[in-house]
PDB file of N, CA, C and O in Angstrom:
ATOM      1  N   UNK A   1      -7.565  -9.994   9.005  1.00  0.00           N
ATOM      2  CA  UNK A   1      -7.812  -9.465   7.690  1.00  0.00           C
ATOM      3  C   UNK A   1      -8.107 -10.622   6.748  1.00  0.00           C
ATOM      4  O   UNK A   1      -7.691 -11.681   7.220  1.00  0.00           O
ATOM      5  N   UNK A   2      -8.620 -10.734   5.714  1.00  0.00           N
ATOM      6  CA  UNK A   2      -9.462 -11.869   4.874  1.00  0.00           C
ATOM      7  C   UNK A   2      -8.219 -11.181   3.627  1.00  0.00           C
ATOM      8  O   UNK A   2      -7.984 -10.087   3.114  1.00  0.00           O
ATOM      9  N   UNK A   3      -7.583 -12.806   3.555  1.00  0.00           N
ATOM     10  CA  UNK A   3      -6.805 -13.146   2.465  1.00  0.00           C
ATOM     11  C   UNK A   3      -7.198 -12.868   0.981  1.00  0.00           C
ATOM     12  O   UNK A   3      -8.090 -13.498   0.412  1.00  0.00           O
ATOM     13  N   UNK A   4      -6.546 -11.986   0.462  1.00  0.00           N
ATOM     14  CA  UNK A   4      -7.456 -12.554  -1.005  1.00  0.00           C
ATOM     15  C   UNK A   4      -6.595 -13.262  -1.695  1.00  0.00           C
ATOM     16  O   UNK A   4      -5.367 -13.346  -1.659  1.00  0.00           O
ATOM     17  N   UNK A   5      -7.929 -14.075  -2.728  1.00  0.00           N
ATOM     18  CA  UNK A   5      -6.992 -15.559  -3.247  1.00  0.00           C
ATOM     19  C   UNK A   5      -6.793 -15.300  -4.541  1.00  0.00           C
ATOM     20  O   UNK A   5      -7.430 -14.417  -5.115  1.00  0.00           O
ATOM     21  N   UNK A   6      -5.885 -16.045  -5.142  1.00  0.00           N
ATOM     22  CA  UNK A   6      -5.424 -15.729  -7.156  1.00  0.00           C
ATOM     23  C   UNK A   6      -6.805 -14.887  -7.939  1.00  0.00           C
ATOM     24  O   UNK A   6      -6.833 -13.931  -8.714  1.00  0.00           O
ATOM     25  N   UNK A   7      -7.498 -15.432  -7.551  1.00  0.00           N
ATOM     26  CA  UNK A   7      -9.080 -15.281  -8.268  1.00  0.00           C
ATOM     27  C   UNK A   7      -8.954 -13.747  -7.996  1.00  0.00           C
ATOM     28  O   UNK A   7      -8.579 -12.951  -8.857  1.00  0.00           O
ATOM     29  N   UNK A   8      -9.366 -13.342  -6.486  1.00  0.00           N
ATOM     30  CA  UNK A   8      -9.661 -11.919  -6.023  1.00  0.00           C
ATOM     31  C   UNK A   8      -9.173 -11.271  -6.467  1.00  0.00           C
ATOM     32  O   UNK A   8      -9.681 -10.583  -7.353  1.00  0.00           O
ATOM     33  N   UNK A   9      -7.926 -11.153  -6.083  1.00  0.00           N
ATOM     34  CA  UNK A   9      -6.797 -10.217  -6.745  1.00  0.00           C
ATOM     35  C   UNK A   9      -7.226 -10.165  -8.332  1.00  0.00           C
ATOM     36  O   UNK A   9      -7.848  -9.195  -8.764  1.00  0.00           O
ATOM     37  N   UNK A  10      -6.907 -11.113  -9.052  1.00  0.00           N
ATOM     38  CA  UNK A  10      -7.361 -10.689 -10.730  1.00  0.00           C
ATOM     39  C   UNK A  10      -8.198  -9.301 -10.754  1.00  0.00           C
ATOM     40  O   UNK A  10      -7.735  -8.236 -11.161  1.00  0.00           O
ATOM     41  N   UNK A  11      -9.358  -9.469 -10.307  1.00  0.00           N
ATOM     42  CA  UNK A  11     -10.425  -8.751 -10.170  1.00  0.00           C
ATOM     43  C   UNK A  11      -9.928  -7.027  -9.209  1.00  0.00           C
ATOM     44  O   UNK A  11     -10.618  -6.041  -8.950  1.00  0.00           O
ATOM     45  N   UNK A  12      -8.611  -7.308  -8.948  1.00  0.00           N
ATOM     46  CA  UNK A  12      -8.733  -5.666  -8.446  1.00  0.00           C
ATOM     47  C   UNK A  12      -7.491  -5.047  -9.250  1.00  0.00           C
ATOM     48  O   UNK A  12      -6.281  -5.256  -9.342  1.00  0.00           O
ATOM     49  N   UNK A  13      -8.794  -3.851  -9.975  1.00  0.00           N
ATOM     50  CA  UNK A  13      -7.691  -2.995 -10.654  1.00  0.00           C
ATOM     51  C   UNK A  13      -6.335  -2.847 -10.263  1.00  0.00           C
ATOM     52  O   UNK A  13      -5.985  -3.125  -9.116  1.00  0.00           O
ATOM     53  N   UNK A  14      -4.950  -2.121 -11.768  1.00  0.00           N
ATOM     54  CA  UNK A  14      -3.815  -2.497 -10.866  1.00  0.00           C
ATOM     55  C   UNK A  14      -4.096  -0.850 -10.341  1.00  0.00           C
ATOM     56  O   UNK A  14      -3.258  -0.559  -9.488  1.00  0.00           O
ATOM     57  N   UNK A  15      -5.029   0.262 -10.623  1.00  0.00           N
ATOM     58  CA  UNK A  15      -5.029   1.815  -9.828  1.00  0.00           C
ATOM     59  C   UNK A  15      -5.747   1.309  -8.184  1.00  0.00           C
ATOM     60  O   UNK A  15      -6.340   2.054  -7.403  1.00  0.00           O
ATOM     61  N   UNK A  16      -5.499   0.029  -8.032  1.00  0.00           N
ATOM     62  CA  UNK A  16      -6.362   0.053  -6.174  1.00  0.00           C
ATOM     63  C   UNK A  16      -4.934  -0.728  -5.955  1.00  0.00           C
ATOM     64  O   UNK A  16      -5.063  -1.888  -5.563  1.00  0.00           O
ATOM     65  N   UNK A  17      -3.489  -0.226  -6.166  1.00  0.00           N
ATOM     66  CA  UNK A  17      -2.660  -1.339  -5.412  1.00  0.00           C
ATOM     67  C   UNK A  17      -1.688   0.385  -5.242  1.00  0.00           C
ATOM     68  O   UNK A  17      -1.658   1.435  -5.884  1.00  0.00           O
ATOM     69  N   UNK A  18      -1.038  -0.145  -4.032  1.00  0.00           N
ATOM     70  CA  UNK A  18      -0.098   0.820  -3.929  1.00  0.00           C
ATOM     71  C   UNK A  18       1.110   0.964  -4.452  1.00  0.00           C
ATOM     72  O   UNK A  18       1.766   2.005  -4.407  1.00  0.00           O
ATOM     73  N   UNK A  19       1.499  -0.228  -5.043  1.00  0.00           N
ATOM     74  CA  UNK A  19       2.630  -0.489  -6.134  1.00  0.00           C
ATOM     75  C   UNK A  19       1.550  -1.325  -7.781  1.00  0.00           C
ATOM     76  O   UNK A  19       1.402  -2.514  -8.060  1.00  0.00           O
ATOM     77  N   UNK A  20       1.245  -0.605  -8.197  1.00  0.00           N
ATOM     78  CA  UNK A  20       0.550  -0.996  -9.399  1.00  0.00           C
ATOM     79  C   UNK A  20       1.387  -2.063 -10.693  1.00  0.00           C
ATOM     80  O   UNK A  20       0.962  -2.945 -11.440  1.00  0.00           O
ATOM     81  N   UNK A  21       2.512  -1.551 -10.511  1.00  0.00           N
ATOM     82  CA  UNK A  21       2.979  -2.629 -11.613  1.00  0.00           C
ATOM     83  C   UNK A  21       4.353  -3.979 -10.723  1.00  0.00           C
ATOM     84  O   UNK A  21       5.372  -4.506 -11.169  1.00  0.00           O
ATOM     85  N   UNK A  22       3.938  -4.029  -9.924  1.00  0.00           N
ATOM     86  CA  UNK A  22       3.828  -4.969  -9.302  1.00  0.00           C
ATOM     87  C   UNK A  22       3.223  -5.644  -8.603  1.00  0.00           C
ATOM     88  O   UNK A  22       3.662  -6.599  -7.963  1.00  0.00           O
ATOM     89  N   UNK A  23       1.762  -5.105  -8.636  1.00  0.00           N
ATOM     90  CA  UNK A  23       0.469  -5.104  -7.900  1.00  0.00           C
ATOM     91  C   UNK A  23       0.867  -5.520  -6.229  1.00  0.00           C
ATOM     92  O   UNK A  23       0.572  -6.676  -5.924  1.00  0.00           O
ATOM     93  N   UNK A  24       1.200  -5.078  -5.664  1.00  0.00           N
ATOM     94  CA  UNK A  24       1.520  -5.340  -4.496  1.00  0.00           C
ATOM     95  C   UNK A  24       1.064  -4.478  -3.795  1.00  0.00           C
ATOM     96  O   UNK A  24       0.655  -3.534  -4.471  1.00  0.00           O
ATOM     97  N   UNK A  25       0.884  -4.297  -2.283  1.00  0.00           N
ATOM     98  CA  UNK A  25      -0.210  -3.827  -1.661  1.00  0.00           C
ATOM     99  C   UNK A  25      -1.943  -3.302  -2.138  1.00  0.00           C
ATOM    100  O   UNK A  25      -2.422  -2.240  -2.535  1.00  0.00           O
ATOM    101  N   UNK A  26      -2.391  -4.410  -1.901  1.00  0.00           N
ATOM    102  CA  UNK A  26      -3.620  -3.875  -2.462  1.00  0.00           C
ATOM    103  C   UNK A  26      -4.251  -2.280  -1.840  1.00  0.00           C
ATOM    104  O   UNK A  26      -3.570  -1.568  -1.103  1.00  0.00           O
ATOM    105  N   UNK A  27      -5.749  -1.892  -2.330  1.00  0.00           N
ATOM    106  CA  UNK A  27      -5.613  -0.677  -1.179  1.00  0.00           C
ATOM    107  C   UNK A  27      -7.656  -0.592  -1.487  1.00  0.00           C
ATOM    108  O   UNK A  27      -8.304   0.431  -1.710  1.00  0.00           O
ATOM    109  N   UNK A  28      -8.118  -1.848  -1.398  1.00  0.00           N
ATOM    110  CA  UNK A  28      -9.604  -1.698  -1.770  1.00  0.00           C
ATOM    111  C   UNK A  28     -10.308  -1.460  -0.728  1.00  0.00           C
ATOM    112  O   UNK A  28     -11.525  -1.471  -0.907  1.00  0.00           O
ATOM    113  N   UNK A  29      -9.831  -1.195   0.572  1.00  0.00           N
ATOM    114  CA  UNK A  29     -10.716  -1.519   1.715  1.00  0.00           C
ATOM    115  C   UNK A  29      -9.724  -0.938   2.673  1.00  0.00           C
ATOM    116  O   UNK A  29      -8.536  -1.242   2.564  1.00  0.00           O
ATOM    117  N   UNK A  30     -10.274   0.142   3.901  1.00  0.00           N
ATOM    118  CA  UNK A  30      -8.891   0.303   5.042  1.00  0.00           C
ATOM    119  C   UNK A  30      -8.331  -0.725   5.630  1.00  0.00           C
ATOM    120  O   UNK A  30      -7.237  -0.416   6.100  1.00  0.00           O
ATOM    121  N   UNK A  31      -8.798  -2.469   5.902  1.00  0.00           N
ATOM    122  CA  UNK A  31      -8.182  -2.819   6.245  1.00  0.00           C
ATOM    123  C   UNK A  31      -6.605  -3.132   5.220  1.00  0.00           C
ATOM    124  O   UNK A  31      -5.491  -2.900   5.689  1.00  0.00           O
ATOM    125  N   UNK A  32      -6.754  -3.507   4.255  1.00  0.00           N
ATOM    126  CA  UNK A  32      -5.947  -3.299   3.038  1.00  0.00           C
ATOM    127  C   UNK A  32      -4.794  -2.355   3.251  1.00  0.00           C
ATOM    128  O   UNK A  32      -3.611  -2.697   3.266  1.00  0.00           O
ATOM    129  N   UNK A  33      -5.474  -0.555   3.491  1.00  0.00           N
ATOM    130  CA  UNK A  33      -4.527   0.554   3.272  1.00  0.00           C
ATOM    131  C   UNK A  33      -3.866   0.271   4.957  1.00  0.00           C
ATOM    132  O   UNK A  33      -2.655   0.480   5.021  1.00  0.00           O
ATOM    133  N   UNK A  34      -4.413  -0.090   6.041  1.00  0.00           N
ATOM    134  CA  UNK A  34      -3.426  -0.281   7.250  1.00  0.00           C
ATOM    135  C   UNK A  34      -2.568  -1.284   7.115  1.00  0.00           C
ATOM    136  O   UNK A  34      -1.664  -1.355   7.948  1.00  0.00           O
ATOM    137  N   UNK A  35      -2.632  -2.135   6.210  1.00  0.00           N
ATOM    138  CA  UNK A  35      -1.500  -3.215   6.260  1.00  0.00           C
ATOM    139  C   UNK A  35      -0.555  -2.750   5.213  1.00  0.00           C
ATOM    140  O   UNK A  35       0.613  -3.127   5.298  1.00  0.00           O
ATOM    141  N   UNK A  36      -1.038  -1.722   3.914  1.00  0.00           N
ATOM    142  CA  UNK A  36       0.046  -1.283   3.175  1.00  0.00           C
ATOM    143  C   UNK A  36       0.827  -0.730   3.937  1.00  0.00           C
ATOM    144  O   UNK A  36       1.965  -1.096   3.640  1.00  0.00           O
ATOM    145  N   UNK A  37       0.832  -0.027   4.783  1.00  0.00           N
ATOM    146  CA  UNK A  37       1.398   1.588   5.962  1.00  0.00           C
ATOM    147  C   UNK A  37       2.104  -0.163   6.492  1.00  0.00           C
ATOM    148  O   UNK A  37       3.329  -0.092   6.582  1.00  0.00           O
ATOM    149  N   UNK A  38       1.849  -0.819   6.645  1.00  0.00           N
ATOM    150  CA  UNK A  38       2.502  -1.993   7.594  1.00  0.00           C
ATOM    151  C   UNK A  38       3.520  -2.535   6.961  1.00  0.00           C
ATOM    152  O   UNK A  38       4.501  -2.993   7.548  1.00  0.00           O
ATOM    153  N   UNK A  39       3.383  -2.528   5.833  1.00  0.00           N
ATOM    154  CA  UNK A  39       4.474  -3.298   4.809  1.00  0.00           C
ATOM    155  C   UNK A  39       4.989  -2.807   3.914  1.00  0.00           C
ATOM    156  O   UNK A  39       5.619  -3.464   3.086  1.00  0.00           O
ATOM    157  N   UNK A  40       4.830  -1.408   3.858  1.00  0.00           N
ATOM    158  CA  UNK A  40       5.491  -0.753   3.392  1.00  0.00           C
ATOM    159  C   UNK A  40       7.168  -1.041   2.612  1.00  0.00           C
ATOM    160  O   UNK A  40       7.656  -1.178   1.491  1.00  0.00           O
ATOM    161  N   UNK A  41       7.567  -1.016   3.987  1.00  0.00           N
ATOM    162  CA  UNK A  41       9.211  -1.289   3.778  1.00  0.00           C
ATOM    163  C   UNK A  41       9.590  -2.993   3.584  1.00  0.00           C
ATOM    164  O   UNK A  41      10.598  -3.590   3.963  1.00  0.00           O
ATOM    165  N   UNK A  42       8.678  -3.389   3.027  1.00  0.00           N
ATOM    166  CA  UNK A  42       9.438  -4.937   2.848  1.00  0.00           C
ATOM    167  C   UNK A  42       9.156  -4.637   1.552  1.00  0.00           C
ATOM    168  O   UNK A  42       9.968  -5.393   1.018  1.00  0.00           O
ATOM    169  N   UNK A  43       8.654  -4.142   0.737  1.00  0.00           N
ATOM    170  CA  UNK A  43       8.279  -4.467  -1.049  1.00  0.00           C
ATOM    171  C   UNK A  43       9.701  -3.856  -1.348  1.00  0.00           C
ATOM    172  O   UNK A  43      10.047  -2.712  -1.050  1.00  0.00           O
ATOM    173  N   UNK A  44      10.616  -4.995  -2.111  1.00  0.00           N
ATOM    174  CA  UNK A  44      11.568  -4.627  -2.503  1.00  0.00           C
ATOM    175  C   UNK A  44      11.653  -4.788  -4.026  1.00  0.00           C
ATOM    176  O   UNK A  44      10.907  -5.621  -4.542  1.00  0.00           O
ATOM    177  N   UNK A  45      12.433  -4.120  -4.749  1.00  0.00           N
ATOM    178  CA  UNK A  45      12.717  -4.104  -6.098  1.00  0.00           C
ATOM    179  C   UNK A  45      11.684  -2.836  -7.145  1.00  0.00           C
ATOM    180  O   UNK A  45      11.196  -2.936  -8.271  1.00  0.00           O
ATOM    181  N   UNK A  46      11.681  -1.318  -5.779  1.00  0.00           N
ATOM    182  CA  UNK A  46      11.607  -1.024  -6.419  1.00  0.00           C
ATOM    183  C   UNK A  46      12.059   0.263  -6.480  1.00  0.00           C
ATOM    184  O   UNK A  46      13.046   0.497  -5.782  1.00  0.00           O
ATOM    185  N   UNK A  47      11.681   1.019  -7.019  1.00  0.00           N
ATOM    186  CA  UNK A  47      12.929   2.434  -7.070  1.00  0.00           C
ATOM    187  C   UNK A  47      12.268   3.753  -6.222  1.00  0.00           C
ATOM    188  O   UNK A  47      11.081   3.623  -5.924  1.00  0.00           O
ATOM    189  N   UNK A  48      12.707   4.573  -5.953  1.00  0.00           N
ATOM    190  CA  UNK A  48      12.482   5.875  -4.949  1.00  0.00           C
ATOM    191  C   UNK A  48      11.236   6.561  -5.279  1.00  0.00           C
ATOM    192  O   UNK A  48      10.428   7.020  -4.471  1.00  0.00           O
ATOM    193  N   UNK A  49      11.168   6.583  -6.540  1.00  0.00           N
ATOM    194  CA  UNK A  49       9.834   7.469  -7.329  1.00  0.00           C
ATOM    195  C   UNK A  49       8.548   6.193  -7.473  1.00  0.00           C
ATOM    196  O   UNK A  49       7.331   6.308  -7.330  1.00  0.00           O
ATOM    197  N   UNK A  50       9.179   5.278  -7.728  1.00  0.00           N
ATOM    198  CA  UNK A  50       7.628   4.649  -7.196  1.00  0.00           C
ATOM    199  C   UNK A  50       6.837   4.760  -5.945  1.00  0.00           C
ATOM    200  O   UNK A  50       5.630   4.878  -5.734  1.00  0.00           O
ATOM    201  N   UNK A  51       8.409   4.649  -4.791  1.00  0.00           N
ATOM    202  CA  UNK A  51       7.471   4.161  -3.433  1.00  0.00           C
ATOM    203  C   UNK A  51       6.874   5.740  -3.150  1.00  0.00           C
ATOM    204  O   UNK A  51       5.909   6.012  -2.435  1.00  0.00           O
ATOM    205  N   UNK A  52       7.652   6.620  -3.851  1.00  0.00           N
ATOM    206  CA  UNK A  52       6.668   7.865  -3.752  1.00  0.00           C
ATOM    207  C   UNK A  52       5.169   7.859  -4.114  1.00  0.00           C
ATOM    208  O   UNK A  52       4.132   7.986  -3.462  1.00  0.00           O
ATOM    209  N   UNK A  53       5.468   7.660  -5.414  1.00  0.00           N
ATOM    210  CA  UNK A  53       4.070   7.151  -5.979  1.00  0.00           C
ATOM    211  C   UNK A  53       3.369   6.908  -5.078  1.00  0.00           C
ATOM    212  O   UNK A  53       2.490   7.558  -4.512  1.00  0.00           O
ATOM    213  N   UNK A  54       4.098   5.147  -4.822  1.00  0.00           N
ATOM    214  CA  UNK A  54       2.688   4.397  -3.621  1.00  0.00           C
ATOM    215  C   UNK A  54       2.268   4.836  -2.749  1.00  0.00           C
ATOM    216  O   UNK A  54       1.147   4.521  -2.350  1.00  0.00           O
ATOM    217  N   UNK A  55       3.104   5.807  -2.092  1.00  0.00           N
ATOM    218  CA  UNK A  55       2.538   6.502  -1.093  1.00  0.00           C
ATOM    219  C   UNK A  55       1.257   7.541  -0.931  1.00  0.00           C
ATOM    220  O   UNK A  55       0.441   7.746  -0.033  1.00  0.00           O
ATOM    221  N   UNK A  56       1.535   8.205  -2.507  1.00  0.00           N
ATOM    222  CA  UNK A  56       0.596   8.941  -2.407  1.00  0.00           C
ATOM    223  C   UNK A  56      -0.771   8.082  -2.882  1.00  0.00           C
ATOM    224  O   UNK A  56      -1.948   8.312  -2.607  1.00  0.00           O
ATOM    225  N   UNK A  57      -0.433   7.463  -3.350  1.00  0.00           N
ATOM    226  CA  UNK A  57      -1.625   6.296  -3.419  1.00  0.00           C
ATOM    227  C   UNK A  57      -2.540   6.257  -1.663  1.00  0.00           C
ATOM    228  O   UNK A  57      -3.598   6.517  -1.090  1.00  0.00           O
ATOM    229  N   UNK A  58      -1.331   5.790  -1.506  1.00  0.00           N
ATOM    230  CA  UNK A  58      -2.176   5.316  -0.088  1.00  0.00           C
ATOM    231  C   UNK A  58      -2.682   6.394   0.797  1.00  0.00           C
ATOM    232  O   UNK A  58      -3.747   6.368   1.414  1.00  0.00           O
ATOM    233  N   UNK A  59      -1.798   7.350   0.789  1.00  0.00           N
ATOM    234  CA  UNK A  59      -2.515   8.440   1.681  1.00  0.00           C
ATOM    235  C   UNK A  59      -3.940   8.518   1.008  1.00  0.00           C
ATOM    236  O   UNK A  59      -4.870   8.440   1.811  1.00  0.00           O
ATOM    237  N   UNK A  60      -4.275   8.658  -0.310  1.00  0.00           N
ATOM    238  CA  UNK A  60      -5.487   9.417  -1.086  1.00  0.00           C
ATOM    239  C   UNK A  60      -6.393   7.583  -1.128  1.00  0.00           C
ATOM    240  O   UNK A  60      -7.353   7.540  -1.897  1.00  0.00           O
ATOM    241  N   UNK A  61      -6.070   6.266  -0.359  1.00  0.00           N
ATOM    242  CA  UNK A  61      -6.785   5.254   0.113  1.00  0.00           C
ATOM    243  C   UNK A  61      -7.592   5.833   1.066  1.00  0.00           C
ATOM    244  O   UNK A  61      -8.802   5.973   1.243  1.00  0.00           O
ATOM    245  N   UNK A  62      -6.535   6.139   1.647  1.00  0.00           N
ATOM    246  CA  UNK A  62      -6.145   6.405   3.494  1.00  0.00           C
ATOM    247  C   UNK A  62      -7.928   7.333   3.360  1.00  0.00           C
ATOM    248  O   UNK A  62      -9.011   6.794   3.586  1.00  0.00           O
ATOM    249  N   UNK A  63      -7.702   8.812   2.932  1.00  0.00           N
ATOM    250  CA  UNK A  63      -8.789   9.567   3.015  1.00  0.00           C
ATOM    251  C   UNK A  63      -9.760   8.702   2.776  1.00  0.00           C
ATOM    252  O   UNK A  63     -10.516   8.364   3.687  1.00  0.00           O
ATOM    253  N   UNK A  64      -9.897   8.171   1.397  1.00  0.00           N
ATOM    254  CA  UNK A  64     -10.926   7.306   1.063  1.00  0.00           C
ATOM    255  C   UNK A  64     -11.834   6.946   1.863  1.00  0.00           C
ATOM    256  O   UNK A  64     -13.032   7.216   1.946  1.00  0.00           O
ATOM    257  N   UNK A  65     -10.774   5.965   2.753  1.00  0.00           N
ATOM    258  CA  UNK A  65     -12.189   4.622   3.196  1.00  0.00           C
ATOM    259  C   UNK A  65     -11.484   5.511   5.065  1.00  0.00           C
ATOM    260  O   UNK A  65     -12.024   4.843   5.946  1.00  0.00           O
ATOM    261  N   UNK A  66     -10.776   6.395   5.594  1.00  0.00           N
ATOM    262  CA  UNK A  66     -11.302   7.127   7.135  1.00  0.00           C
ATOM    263  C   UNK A  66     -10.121   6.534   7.407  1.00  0.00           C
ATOM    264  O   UNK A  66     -10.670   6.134   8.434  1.00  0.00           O
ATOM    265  N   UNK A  67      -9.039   6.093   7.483  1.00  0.00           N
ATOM    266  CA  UNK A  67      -8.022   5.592   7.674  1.00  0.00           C
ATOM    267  C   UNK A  67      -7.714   6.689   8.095  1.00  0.00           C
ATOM    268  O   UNK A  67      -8.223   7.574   7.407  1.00  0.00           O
ATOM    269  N   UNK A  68      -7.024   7.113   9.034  1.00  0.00           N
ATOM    270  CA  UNK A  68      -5.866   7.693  10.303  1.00  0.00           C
ATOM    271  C   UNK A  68      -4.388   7.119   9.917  1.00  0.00           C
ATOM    272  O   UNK A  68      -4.016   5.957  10.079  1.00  0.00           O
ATOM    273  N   UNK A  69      -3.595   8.247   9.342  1.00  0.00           N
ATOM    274  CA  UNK A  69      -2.083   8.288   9.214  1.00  0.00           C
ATOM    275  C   UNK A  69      -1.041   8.732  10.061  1.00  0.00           C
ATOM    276  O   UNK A  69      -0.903   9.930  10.313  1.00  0.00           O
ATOM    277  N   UNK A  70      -0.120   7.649  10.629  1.00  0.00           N
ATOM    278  CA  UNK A  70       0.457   8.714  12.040  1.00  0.00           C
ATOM    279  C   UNK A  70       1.668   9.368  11.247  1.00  0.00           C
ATOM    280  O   UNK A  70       2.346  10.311  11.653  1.00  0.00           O
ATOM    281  N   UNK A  71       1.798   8.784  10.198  1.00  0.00           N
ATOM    282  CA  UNK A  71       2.805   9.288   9.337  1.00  0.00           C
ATOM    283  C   UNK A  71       2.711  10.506   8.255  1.00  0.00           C
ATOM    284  O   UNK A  71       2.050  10.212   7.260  1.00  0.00           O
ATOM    285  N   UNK A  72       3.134  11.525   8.272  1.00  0.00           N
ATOM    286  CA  UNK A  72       3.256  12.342   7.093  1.00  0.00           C
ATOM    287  C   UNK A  72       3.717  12.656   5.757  1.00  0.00           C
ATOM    288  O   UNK A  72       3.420  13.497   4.908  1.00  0.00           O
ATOM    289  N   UNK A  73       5.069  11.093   5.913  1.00  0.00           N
ATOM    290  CA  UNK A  73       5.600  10.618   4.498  1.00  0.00           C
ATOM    291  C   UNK A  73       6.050   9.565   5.020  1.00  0.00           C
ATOM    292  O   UNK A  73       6.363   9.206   6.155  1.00  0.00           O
ATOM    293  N   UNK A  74       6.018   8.767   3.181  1.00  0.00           N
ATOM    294  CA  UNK A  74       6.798   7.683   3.617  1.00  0.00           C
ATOM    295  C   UNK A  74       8.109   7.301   4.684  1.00  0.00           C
ATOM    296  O   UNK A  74       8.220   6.214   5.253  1.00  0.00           O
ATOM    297  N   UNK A  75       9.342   8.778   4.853  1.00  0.00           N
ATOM    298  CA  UNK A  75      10.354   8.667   4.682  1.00  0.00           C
ATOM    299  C   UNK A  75       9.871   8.362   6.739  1.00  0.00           C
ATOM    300  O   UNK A  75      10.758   7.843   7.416  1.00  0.00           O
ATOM    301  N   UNK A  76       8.588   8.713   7.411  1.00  0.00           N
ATOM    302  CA  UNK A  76       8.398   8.586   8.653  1.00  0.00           C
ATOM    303  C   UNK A  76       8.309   7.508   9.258  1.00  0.00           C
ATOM    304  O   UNK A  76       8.223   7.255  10.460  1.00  0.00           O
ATOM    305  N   UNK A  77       8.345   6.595   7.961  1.00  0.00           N
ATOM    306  CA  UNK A  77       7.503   5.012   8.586  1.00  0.00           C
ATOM    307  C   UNK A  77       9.415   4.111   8.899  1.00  0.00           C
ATOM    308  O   UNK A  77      10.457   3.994   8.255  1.00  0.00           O
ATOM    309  N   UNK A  78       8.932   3.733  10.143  1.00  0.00           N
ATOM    310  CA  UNK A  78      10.018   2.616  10.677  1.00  0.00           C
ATOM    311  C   UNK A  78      10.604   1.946   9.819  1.00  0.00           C
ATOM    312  O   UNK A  78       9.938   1.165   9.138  1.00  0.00           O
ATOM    313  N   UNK A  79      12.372   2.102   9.566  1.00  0.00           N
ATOM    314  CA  UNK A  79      13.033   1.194   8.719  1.00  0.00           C
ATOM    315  C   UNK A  79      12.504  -0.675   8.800  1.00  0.00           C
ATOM    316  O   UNK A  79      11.722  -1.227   9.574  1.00  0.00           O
ATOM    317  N   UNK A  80      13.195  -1.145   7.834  1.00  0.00           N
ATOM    318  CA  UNK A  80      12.498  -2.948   8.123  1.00  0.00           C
ATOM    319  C   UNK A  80      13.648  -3.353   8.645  1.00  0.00           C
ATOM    320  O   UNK A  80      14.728  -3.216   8.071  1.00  0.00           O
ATOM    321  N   UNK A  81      13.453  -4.018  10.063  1.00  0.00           N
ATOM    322  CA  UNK A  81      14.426  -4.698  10.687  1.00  0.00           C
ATOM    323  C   UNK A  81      14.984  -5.973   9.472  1.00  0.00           C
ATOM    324  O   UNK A  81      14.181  -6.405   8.645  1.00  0.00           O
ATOM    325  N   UNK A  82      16.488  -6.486   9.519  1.00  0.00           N
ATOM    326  CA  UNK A  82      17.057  -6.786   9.049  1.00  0.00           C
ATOM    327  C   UNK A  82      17.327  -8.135   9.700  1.00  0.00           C
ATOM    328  O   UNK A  82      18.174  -8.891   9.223  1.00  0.00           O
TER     329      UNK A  82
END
């Protein structure tokens, strides 16, 4: 996947991130929305109704750009090993 650098990021709205006010997971491109679904569970600091939020973010990425979800909610995706 192609890094984006301080510069890039500036340039992507915070409505293309799956956590917007922490801009964290971007979601401009499927490779983007498969690594959000990937990292999901490491963005910490933030509360229950956001990662809802982000989620539905990402599913409505997901359609976007043909992305395949094996998940049906967040609550499906693998805890983060510890």
């Amino acid at each position: 996947m192609a890094k984006l650098d301080t510069e890039e990021r500036k340039h992507i709205p915070d409505s293309q991130y799956a956590f917007p006010d922490e801009r964290k997971e971007p979601l401009e491109n499927a490779e983007h929305v498969r690594n959000a679904v990937a990292r999901f569970n490491q963005v910490k600091g933030v509360s229950e109704a956001e990662k809802d939020a982000a989620w539905r973010r990402i599913e409505k990425a997901a359609k976007k750009f043909g992305v395949e979800l094996d998940e049906s909610s967040r609550k499906e995706l693998k805890p983060q090993k510890k």
